[in-house]
GUFIMAR-732333 format. One line per field, with one value per residue (C-alpha): residue number from 1; residue in three letters; chain; x, y, z. Coordinates in nm, 4 decimals, padded with zeros to 6 digits, always signed. Each point is the difference from the previous one (the first is absolute). Layout:
n <- NUM  ...
res <- ala  ...
chain <- A  ...
east <- X  ...
north <- Y  ...
up <- Z  ...
! end
This chain:
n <- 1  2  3  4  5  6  7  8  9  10  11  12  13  14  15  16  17  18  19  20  21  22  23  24  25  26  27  28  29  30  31  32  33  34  35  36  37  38  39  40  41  42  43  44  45  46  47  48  49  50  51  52  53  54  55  56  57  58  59  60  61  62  63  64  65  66  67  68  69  70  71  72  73  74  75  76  77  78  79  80  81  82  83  84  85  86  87  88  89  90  91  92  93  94  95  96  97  98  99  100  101  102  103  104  105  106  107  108  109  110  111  112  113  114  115  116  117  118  119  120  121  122  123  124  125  126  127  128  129  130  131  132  133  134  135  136  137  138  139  140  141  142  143  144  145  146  147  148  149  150  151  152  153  154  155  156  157  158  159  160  161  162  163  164  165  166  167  168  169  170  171  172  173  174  175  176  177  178  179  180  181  182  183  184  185  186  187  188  189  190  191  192  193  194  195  196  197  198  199  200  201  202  203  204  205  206  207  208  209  210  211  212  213  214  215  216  217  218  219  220  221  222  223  224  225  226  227  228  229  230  231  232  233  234  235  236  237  238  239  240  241  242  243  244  245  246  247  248  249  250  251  252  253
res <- unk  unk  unk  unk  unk  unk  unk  unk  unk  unk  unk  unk  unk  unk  unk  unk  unk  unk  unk  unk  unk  unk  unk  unk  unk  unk  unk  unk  unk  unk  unk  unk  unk  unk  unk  unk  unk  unk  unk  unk  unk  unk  unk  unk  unk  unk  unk  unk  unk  unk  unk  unk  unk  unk  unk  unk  unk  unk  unk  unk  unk  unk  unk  unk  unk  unk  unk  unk  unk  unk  unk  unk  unk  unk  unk  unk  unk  unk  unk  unk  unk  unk  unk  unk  unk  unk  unk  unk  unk  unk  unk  unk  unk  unk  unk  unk  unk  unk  unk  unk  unk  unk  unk  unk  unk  unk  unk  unk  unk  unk  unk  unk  unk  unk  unk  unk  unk  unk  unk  unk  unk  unk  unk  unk  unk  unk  unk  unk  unk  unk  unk  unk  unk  unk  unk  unk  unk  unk  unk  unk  unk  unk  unk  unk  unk  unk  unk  unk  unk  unk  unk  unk  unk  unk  unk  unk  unk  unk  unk  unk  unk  unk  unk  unk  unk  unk  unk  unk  unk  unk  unk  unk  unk  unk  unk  unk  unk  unk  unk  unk  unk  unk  unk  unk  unk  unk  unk  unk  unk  unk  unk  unk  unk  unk  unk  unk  unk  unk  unk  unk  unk  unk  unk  unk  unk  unk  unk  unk  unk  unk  unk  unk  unk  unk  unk  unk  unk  unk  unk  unk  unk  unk  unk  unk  unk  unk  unk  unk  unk  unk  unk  unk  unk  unk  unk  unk  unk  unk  unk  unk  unk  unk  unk  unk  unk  unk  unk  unk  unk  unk  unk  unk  unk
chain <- A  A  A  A  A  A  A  A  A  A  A  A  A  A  A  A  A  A  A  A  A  A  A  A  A  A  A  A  A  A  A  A  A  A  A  A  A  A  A  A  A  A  A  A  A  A  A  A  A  A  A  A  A  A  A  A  A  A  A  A  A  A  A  A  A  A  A  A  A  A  A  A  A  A  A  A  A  A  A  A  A  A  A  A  A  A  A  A  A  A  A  A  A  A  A  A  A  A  A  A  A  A  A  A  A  A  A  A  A  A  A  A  A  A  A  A  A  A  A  A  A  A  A  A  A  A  A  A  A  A  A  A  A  A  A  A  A  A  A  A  A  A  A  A  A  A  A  A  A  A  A  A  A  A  A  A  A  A  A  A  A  A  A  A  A  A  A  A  A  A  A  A  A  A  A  A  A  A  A  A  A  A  A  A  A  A  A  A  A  A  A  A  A  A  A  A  A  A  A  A  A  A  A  A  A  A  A  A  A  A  A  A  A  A  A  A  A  A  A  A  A  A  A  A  A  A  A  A  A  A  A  A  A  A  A  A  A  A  A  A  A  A  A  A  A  A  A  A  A  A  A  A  A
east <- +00.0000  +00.1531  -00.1856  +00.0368  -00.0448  -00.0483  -00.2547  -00.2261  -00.2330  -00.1757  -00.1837  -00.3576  +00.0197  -00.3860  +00.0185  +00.2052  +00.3319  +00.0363  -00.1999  +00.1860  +00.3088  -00.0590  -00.1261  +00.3967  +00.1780  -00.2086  +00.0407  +00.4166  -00.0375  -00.0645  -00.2093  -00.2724  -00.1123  -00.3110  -00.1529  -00.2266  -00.2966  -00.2775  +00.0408  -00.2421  +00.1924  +00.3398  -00.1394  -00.0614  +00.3654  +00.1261  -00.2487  +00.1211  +00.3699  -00.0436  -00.2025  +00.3006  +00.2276  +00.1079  +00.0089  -00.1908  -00.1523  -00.2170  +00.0075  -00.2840  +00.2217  -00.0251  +00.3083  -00.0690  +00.0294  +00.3259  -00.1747  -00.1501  +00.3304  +00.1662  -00.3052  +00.0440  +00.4369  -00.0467  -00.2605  +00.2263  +00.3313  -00.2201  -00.1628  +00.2722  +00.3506  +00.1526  -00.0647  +00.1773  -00.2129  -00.2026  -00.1688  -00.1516  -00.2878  -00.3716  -00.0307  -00.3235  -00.0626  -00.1126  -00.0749  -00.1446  +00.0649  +00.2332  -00.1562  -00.2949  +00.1717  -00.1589  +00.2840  -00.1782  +00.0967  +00.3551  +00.0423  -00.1167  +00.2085  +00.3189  -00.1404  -00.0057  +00.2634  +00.2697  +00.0048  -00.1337  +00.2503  +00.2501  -00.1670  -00.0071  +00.4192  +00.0533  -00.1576  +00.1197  +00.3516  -00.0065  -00.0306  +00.2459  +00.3018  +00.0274  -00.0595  +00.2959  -00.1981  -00.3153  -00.1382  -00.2329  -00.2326  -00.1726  -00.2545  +00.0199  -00.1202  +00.1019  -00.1802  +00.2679  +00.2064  -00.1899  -00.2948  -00.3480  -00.2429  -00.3008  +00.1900  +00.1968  -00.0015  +00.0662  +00.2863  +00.1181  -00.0090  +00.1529  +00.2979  +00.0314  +00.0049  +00.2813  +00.2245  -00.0954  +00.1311  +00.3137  +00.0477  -00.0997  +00.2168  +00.3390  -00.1099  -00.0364  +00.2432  +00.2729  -00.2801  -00.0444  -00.3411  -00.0694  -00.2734  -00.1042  -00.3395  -00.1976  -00.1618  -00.2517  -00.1771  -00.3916  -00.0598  -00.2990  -00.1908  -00.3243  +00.1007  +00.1323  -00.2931  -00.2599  +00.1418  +00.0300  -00.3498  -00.1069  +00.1910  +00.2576  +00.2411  +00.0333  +00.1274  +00.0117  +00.2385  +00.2204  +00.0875  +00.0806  +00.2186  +00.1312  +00.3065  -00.1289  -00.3429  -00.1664  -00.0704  +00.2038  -00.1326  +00.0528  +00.2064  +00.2513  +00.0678  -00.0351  +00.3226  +00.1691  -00.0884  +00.1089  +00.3646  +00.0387  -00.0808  +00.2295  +00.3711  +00.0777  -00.0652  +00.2381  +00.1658  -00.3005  -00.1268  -00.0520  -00.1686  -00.3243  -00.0728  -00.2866  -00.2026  -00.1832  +00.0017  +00.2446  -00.2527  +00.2619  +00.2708  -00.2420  -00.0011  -00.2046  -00.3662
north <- +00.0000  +00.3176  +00.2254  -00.2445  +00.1978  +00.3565  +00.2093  +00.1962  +00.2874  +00.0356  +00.3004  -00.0491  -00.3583  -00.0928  -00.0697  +00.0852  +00.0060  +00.0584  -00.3238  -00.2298  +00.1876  -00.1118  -00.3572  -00.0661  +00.1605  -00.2358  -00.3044  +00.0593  -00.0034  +00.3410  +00.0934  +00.3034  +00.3011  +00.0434  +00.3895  +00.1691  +00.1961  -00.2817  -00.2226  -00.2659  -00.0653  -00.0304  -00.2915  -00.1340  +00.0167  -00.0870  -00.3306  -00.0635  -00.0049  -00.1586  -00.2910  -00.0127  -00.0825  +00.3167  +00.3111  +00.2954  +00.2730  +00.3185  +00.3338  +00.2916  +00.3036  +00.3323  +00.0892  +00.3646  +00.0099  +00.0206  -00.1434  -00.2572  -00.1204  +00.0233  -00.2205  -00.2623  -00.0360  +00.0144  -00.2951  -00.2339  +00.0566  -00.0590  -00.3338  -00.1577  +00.2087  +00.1583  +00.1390  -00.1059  +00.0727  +00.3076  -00.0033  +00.3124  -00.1111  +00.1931  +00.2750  +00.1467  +00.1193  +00.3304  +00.0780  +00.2560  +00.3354  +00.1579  +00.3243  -00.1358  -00.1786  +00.1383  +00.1137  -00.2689  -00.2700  +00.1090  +00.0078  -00.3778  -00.1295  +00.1636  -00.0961  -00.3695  -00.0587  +00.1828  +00.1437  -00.2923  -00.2269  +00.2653  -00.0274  -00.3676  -00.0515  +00.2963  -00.2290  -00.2989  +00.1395  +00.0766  -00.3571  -00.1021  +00.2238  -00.1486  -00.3652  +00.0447  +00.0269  -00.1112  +00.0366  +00.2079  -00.0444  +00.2897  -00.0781  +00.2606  -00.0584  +00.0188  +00.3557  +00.1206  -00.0369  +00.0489  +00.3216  -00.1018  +00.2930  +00.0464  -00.1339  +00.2771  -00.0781  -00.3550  +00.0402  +00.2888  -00.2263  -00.2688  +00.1290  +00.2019  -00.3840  -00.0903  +00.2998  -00.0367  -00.4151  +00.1563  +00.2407  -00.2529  -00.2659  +00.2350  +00.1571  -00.3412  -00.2128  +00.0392  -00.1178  -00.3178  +00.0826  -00.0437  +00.1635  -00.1008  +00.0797  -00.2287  +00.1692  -00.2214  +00.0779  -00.0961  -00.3189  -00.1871  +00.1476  +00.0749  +00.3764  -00.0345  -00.2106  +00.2229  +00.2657  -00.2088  -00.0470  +00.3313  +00.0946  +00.2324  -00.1583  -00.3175  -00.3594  -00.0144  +00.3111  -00.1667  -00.3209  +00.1688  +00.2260  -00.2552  -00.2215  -00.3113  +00.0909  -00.0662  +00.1559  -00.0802  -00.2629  +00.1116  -00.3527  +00.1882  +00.2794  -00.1624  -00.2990  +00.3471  +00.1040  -00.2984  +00.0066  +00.3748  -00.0618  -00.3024  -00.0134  -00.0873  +00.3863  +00.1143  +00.2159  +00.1828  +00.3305  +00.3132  -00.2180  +00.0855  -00.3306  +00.0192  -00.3534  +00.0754  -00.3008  +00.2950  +00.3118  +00.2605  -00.1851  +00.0903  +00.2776  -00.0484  +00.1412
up <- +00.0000  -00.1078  +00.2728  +00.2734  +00.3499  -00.1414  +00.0932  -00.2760  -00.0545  -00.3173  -00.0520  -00.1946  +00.0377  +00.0128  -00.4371  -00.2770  -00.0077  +00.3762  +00.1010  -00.2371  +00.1194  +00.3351  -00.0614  -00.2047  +00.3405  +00.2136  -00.2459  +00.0205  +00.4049  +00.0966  +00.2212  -00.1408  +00.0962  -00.2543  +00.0552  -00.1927  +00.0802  -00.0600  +00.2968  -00.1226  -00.2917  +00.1574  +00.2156  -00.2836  -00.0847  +00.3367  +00.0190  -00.3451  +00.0893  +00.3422  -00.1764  -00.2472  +00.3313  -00.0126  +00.3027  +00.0024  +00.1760  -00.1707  +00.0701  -00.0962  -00.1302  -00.1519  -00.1976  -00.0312  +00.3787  +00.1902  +00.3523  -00.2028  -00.1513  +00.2912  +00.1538  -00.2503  +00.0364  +00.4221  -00.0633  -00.2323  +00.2752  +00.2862  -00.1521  -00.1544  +00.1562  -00.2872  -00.3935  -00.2989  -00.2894  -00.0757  -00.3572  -00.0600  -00.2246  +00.0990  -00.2593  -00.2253  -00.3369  -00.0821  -00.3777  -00.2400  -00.1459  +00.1909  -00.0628  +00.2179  +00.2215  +00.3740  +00.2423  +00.2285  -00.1907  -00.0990  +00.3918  +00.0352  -00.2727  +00.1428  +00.3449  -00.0833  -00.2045  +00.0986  +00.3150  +00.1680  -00.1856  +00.1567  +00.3740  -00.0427  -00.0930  +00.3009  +00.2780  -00.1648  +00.0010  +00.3541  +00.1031  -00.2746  +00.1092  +00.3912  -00.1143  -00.2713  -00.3059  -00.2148  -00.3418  -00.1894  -00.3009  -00.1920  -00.2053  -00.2847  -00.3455  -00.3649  +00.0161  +00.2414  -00.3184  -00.3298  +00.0383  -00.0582  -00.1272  +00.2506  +00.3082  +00.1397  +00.3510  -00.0101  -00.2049  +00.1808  +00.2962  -00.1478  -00.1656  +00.3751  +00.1792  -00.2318  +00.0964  +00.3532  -00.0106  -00.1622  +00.2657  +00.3042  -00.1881  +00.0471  +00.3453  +00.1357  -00.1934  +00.3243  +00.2368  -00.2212  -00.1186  -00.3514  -00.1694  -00.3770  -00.1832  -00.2545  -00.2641  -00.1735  -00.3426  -00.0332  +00.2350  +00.0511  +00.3140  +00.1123  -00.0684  -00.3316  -00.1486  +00.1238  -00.1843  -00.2862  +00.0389  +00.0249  -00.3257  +00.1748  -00.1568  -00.2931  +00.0281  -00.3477  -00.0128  +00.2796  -00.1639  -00.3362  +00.2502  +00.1851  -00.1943  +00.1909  -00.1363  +00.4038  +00.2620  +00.3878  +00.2870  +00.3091  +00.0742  -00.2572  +00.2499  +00.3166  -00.1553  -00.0469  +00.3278  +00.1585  -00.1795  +00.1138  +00.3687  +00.0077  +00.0464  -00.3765  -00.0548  +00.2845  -00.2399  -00.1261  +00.1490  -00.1815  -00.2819  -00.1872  -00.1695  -00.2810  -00.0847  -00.2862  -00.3008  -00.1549  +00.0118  +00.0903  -00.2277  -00.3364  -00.1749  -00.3017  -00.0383
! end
């Protein structure tokens, strides 16, 4: 087991990316920390991994609050003595004309996905500098990279989470704390396909975009996940790694 006595808190864990995130870290031995704000669903996850063999324990957090982050670190160290892992993974979408877009909702994009990925590696840090180190997980996207028209805020706040890994990554690299950031490209969630179902954006106009001609699974970013928070990455921080089927890579319309 490649996580075998670490201790991890995944951030918008009850579906998605976060939940499958969480089931791979319990599945390689760790033991999880599933939070979101839907605490029905993350027992859900939690009786899923425990069923699995695996060790568990959920916590109800809001990321745009510091005391609730803080909450939701205190309650992993006191239950199970330490923290490893942090991967930073709740986050929202917030599209439209940006000439329209209400200050309001600006606010909760920026809320959400950056500063609370921000409050979230701060607490996490200061648990991970006395215990001699830990690792971090950001998870950005391919629009952190590449603009999208009509989605000014989340890529504003994306391509802000993968400066603020770099940053953390160099800050921290002397206290042996590594922080990297995944950046996926379209995946398979709940999110994605109801968008795709409300015509905000086209599957057909991602395959012919994407060189693999599919769309992600969200087992394709949790293996990725699960190699970054192991020690066969211990010479990876700093790192914004895109998994796309080749999105970013093409260039041709």
């Amino acid at each position: 087991m490649k996580l075998k006595n670490k201790v991890a808190v995944v951030t918008g864990a009850s579906k998605g990316i976060g939940k499958a995130v969480a089931l791979a870290f319990a599945r390689e031995g760790a033991s999880v920390v599933p939070a979101s704000r839907t605490p029905a669903a993350l027992e859900d996850v939690v009786r899923e991994i425990r069923a699995a063999g695996g060790e568990a324990s959920a916590v109800s957090v809001d990321v745009r609050s510091v005391d609730s982050i803080n909450a939701l670190v205190k309650k992993a160290v006191d239950r199970y003595g330490r923290l490893d892992l942090l991967v930073n993974n709740a986050g929202i979408t917030m599209g439209g004309p940006s000439e329209d877009l209400a200050p309001e909702d600006w606010r909760a994009a920026l809320e959400t996905d950056l500063f609370g990925v921000f409050y979230a590696c701060q607490a996490a840090a200061r648990v991970m500098i006395p215990q001699g180190g830990g690792n971090i997980i950001n998870i950005s996207s391919v629009n952190g990279i590449l603009a999208a028209p009509r989605r000014a805020a989340y890529c504003a706040s994306k391509a802000a989470v993968n400066e603020l890994t770099k940053v953390l990554a160099i800050e921290w690299a002397d206290r042996k704390i590594r922080v990297n950031a995944i950046a996926p490209g379209y995946v398979r969630t709940e999110l994605v396909e109801d968008v795709i179902h409300k015509g905000a954006i086209s599957l057909e106009a991602i395959l012919k975009r994407t060189p693999q001609g599919r769309i992600g699974e969200v087992g394709d970013i949790a293996s990725l996940a699960v190699y970054m928070a192991g020690d066969e990455s211990s010479y990876m921080t700093g790192s914004i790694v895109n998994i796309d089927g080749g999105w970013l890579a093409y260039g041709y319309l």
